[in-house]
N, C-alpha and C positions, 0 to 999 in steps of 0.2 A: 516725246519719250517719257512715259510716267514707271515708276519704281514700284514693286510689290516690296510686302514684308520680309525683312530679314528672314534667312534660312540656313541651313548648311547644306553643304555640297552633296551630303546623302540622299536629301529631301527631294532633289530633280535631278534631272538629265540633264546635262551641259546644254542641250538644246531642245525645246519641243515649239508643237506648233497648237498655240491656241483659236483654233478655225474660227468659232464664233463672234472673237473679240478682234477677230483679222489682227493677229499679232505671232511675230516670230517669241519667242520667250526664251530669254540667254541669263548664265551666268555670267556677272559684269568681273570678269577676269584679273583689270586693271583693278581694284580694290581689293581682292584678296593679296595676304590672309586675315587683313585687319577687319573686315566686312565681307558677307556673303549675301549677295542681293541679287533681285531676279529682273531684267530690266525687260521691258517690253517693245521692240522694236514694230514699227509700222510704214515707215516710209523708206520711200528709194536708197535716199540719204541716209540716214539711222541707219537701215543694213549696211551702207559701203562706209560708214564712219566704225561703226561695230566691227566691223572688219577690220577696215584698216589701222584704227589705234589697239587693236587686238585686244576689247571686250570680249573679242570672240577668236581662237586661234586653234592653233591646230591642223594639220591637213581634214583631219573628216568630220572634225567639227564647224571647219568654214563649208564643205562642200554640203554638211545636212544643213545648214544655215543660209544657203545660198539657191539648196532648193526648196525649201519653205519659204524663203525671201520671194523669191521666183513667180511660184503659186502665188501666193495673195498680194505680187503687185498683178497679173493679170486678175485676178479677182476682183480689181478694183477697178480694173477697166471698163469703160462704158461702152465700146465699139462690138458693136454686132457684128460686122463684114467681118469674114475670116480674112482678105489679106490686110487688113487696117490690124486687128488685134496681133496675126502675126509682125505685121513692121513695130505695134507697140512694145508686145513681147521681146525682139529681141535691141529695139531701144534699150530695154530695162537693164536685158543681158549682155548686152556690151558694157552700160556702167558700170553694172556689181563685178564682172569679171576683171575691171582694170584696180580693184580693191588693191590686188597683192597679188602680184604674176608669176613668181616661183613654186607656190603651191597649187600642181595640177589641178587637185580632188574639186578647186574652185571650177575651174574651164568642166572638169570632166560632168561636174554633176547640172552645171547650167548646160550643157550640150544634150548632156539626157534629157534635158527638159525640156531643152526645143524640140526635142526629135519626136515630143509628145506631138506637139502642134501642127508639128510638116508631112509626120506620116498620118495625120487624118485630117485632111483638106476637106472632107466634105461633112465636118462633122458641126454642131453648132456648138458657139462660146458655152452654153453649159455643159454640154458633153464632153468638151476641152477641161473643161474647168476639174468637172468629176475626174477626167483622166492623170489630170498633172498634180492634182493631190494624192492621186492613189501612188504615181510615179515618186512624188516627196516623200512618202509615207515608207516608200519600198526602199530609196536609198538610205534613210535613218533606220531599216529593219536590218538593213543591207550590213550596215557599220556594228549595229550591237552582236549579229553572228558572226562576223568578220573578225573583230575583236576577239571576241572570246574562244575561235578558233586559232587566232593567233598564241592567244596564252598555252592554249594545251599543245599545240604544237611545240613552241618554245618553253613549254614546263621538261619535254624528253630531253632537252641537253642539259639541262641544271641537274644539281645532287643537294640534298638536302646540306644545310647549312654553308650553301655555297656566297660569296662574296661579289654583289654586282655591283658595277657604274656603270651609271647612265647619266645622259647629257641631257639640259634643256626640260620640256614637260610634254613626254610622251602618253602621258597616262590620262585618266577617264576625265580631264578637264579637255584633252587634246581631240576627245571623241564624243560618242554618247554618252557609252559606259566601258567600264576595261580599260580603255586606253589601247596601244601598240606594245610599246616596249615596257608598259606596267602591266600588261594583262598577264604573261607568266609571274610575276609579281605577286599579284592578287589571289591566281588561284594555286599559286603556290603557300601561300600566307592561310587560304582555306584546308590546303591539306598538310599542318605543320611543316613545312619545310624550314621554317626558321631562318630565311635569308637576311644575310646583313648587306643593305644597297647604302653606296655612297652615291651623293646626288649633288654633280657640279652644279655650284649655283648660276653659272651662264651668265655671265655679263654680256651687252651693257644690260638688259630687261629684265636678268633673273628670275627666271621663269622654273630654273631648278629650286632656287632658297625662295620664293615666295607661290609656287604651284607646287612640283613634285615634295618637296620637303613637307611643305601642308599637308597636301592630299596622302599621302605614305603615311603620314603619323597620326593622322586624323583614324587612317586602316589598321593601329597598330604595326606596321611594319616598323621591323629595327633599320632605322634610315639615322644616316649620319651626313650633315651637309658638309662640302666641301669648297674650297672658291677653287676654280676653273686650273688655276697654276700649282693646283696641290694634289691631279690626278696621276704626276708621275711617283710620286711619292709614296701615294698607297700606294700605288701597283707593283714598284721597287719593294714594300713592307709584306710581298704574297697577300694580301688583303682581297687581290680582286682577281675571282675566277672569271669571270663573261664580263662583255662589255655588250650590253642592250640599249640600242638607240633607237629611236623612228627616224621618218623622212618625208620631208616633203615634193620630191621627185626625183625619180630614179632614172637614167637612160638607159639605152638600150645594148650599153655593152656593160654595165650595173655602174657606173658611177653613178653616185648618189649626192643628192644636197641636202641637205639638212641645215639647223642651225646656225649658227656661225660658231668657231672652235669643236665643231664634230671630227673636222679634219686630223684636229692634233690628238685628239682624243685616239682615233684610228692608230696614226704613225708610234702613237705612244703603244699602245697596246702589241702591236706587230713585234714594236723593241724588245717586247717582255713577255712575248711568246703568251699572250691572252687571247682569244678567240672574240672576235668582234663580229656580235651578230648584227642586221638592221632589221627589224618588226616591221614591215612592209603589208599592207594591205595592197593585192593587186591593182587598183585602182589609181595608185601612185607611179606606175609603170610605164611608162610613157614612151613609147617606141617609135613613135614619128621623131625624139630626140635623139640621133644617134650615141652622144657623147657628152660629156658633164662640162665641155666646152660648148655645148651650144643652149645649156641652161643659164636662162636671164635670171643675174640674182639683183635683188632687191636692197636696196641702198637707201637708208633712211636718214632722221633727222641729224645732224652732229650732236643735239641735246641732249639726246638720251646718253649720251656719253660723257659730256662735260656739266651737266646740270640738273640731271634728272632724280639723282638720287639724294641732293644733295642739300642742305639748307641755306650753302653757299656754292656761287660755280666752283667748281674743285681745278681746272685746268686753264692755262692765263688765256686771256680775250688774244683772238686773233692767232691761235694756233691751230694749223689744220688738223680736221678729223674725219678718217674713215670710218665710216658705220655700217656694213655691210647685214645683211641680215641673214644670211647663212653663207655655207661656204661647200665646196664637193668633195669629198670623198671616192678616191680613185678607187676601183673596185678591184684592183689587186692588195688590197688590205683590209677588202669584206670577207667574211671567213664565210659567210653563208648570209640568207634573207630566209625569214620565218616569217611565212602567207598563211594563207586561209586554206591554203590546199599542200600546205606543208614546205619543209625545208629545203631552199634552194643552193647551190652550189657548182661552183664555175664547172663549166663556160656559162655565167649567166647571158650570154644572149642568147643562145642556145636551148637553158631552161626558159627563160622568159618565152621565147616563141615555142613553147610546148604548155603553156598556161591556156584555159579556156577561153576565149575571147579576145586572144592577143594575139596579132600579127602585123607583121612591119606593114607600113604605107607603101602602097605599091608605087610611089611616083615621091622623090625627097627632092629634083629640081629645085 
């Protein structure tokens, strides 16, 4: 893994693909805001390690990560025989998929990529090759329209100088560019709207006070950080019109996961009569899950809890700790989802299965 020059986060895309140099190219996440650095991913590993210590995060920024990972490990394949390269291929796509298992947009966008491979069987390892980079190339075109259809969609419910929180780091480190839940953010900030966002800083990884609070104020946005247990507080002070979060999988009757503490953030806002939207790109939609009960959530180290932040461990040795990595969100306390094809609202299973390319599994056995 070798390091480019120092940058700032305007200078690239949270993810690109450098063909020539057979390299994934990411922002190294876990250093910000103290460094902005470009790392260069190449191997199997290096992708599922980028992932999984979240160098690389985000739902659509792991999935464009995963399918430019994708691409140039078959790139690198030396197997001629199409059923040799497809057994290497989805080799590859089994490791990188078991990175981080709550965020669909991983599975969804390694599926599209095999489906490069399986629907042309008779085709040769460079025909493959050309096609699954054009398929990489589409899902990263896929995310920066996606985005910013999100933002204009969700610019129609805000009012100028209107007061947002948001949870965790939905914004254009979370994606390419835009962001989910920053993208009416941003291009609300391009046409003066003057919003004041409060941005939990999300414990244990803080990814609000050391991503969204950067990135916001880097855009000039009037961003005020907040710690996690002082969201009811504003919202009691009328400080906060909308509540904008992303997500990393939704089911199919709209429970939603997201984060960890998105949940409270929800029950909070219901209390206080705030409109709680979720910035959902279709893609996170996942209807083979019926229920926010059958989303596997991801359970991480105890460290990042009792040691991570800290120059000493801060919590006594030998006391248990749950570290969960996000939490669901019942979707009777989603006020609506803001896509790419516009604002959704209950009965979201209903709207979901009226979305372009979405319909239940025909067999859940």
């Amino acid at each position: 893994m070798t390091l480019e020059k120092e940058k700032t986060i305007m200078d690239h895309d949270t993810v690109s693909l450098d063909d020539e140099g057979n390299a994934v190219v990411i922002i190294d996440q876990t250093l910000l805001p103290v460094r902005t650095e470009l790392i260069r991913l190449k191997t199997a590993e290096e992708i599922w390690n980028a992932i999984y210590l979240l160098k690389v995060r985000g739902a659509p920024a792991i999935g464009v990560t995963a399918a430019f990972g994708i691409y140039l490990l078959a790139k690198s394949c030396k197997e001629e025989n199409y059923d040799r390269f497809l057994a290497n291929f989805r080799k590859n796509k089994e490791y990188l998929d078991s990175s981080r298992p709550t965020a669909v947009n991983l599975s969804w966008a390694l599926n599209r990529m095999e489906c490069v491979v399986t629907e042309h069987p008779g085709a040769s390892v460079a025909e493959l090759l050309t096609l699954l980079k054009k398929e990489a190339e589409e899902i990263r075109d896929e995310d920066i329209r996606v985005c910013r259809k999100i933002g204009e969609y969700g610019l129609t419910l805000l009012k100028k100088g209107d007061g947002i929180l948001t949870h965790c780091n939905a914004g254009r480190l979370a994606a390419v560019r835009y962001g989910t839940a920053t993208a009416p953010i941003y291009l609300g900030q391009e046409k003066g709207y003057g919003f004041h966002v409060y941005a939990d800083e999300t414990r244990p990884l803080l990814q609000g006070a050391r991503l969204t609070a950067y990135e916001l104020l880097f855009a000039g946005v009037d961003v005020t950080l907040i710690c996690d247990n002082m969201a009811s507080a504003v919202m009691k002070n009328g400080w906060v019109n909308a509540v904008l979060v992303g997500c990393d999988r939704v089911a199919a009757n709209g429970d939603t996961a997201n984060k960890i503490g998105t949940s409270g953030v929800a029950v909070l806002a219901a209390h206080y009569g705030i409109p709680f939207y979720v910035c959902a790109p279709t893609s996170t939609i996942d209807l083979s899950t019926p229920t926010g009960a059958d989303i596997r959530i991801e359970e991480r180290k105890p460290e990042e809890v009792s040691e991570m932040w800290y120059r000493e461990r801060m919590a006594p040795e030998g006391v248990k700790i749950f570290n969960p990595a996000f939490d669901v969100t019942d979707h009777s306390l989603i006020t609506g989802f803001v896509t790419e094809y516009g604002i959704l609202r209950a009965p979201f299973a209903e709207a979901f299965r009226k979305l372009p390319g979405k319909r239940e599994p025909e067999n859940r056995d």
